[in-house]
N, C-alpha and C positions, 0 to 999 in steps of 0.2 A: 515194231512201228512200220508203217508202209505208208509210199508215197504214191498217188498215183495220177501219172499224168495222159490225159483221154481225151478221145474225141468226144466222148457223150456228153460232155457238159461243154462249157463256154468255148466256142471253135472261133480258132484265130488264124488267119492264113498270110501268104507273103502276098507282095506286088503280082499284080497280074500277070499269067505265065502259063506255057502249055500243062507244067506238071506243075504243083503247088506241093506243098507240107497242110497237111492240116489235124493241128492239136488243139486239144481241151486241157486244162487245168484244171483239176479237183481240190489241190490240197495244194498252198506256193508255201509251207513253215515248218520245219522241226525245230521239235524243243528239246533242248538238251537236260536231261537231269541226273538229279543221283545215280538214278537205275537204268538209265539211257545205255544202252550195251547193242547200237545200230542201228542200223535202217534199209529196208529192201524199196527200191525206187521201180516204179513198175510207167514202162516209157512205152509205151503206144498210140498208132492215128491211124491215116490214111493220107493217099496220094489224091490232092485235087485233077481233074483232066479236062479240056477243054478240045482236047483228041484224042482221037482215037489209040492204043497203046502202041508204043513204038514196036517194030522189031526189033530192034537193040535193047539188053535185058536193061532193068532198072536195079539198083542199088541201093545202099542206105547206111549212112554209119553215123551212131550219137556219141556225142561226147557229154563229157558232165565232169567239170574244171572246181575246183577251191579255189579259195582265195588265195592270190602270187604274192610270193615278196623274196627280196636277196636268202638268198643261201649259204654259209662259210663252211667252204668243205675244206678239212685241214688233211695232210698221207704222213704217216708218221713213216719214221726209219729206227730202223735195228743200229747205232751208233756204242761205241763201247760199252755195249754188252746190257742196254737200255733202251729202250721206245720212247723216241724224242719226234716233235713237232718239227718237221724239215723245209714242209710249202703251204702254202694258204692260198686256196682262193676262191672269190665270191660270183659265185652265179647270181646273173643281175635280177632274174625273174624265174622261181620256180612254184607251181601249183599246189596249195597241200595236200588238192586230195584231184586224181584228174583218171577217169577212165573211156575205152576207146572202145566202141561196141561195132559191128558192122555184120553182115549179112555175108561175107568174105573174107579170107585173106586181102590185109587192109591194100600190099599194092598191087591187087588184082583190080580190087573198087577203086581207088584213087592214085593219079597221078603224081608224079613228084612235084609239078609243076603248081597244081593243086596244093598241092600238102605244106609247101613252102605259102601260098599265097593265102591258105586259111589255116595255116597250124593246128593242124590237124591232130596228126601221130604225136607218141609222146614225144619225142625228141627236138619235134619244130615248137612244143610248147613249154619247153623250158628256155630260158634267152640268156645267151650269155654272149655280152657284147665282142669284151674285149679280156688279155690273160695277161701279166706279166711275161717280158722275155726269157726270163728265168726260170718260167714253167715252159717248155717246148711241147708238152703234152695235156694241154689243157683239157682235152675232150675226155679223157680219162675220170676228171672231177666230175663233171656232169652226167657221166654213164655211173660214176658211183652214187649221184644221188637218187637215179634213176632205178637202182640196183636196191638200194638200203629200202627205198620206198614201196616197192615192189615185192620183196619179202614180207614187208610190214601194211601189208593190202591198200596201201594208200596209190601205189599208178597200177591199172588195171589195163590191161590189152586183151578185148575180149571176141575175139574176131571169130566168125560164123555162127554169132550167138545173136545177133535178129533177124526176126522169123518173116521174111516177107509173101504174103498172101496173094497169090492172081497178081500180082504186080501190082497191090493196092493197099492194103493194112500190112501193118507191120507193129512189132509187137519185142521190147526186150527188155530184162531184167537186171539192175546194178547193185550189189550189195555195199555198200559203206560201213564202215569201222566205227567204232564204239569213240574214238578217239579224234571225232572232228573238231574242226575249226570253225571257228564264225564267221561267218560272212555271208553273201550271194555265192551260189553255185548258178553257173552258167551253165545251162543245156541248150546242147545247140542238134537241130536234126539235122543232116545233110542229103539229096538226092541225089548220084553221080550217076551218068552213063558212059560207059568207054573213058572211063578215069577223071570225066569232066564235070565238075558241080553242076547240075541247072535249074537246082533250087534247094534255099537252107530256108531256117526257123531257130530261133533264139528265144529263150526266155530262160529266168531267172527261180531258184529253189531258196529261203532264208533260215539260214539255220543260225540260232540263240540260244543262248543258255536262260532258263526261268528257272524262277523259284530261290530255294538256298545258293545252286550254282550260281547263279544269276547274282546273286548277293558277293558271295564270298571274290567272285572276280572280278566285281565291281570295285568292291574293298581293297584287295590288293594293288588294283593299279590307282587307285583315286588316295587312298590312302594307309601306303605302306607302311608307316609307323606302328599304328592302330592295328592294323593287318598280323603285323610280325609281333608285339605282343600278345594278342589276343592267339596265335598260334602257341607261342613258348608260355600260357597259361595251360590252357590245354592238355600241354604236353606235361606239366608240373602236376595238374589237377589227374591225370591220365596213371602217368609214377604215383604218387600216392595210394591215388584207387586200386593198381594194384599192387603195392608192398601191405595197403592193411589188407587184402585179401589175404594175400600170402600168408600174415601172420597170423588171422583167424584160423587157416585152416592148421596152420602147426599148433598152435594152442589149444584146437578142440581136440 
């Protein structure tokens, strides 16, 4: 499945500005199904001008966020000679699916100052307020979620992977995982010069489950009773089907 977002169709640009973002939107939906095993998102435009090109090079980094919610990160310990549950704790806002594309090493393009003020990198876009005193090492939890996610293709840090032309198009590619969430995905483009934003673009990707998926998760959360028999028939009707297999082929 591919998604692709373009200048050659419907061109949407920011407030008026020396340098503008300007995309097209081809396709804003994935549909999740049985067979759904990912998606390649193909993120390209152009820079509006209204002048002449700076001397100062230009830049570009996209992101493309899942939907947030708390997170329970638990560390276990080695306690009399067993792996026991020792601290708990809840990152207030973490991304399910959140990658970081740029035309550089991301703090050669962007500021720290920046990066704080639009949450940028992964790490300004995971939020965790506040920790228990009892945890002195909070930051630990949120590098491990950061860490587990990251093995499992879901935060992506993909730095000198878009392709900027003359100072003008640009052009980059994001693979997403078979194992998405629903919601709005946020793409956001950003234009920096010498670390400084001086112009973004936002818009939105909808990804849903259709069809049977669509059904069965519906079921589950609207109505779990229904839901959780209809699975332990299944699984009864499933055992049957095959112990009589089984015993046809011993018999014949």
């Amino acid at each position: 499945m591919r998604l692709i977002l373009a200048a050659a169709l419907t061109i949407t640009a920011l407030a008026a500005g020396a340098e503008e973002v300007v995309l097209g939107l081809s396709k804003d939906k994935v549909a999740i199904t049985t067979s759904f095993d990912g998606s390649e998102i193909l993120i390209f435009g152009a820079v509006k001008r209204e002048e002449p090109i700076a001397e100062d090079p230009l830049e570009v980094v996209i992101t493309v966020a899942g939907p947030s919610e708390p997170v329970v990160v638990r560390r276990k310990s080695r306690k009399f000679g067993i792996w026991v549950n020792t601290d708990v704790l809840e990152v207030d806002s973490a991304p399910s699916f959140y990658a970081v594309a740029s035309t550089a090493p991301l703090q050669d393009v962007l500021s720290n100052t920046e990066d704080q003020r639009w949450k940028i990198s992964i790490e300004r876009a995971i939020r965790s307020v506040g920790a228990p005193e009892t945890i002195p090492d909070a930051k630990n939890f949120t590098e491990a979620v950061i860490r587990i996610r990251r093995d499992a293709g879901l935060y992506q840090m993909l730095e000198d992977q878009v392709a900027l032309d003359q100072q003008t198009l640009f052009r980059t590619s994001i693979d997403m995982p078979a194992d998405l969430t629903e919601g709005d995905y946020t793409t956001r483009i950003f234009l920096t010069r010498n670390g400084d934003v001086v112009s973004h673009l936002e818009t939105s990707i909808d990804v849903r489950k259709v069809g049977l998926e669509r059904w069965l998760f519906s079921l589950s959360r609207n109505r779990p009773i229904l839901y959780g028999l209809m699975s332990l028939a299944i699984a009864i009707f499933a055992g049957w089907g095959a112990s009589a297999a089984f015993r046809l082929l011993r018999n014949g």
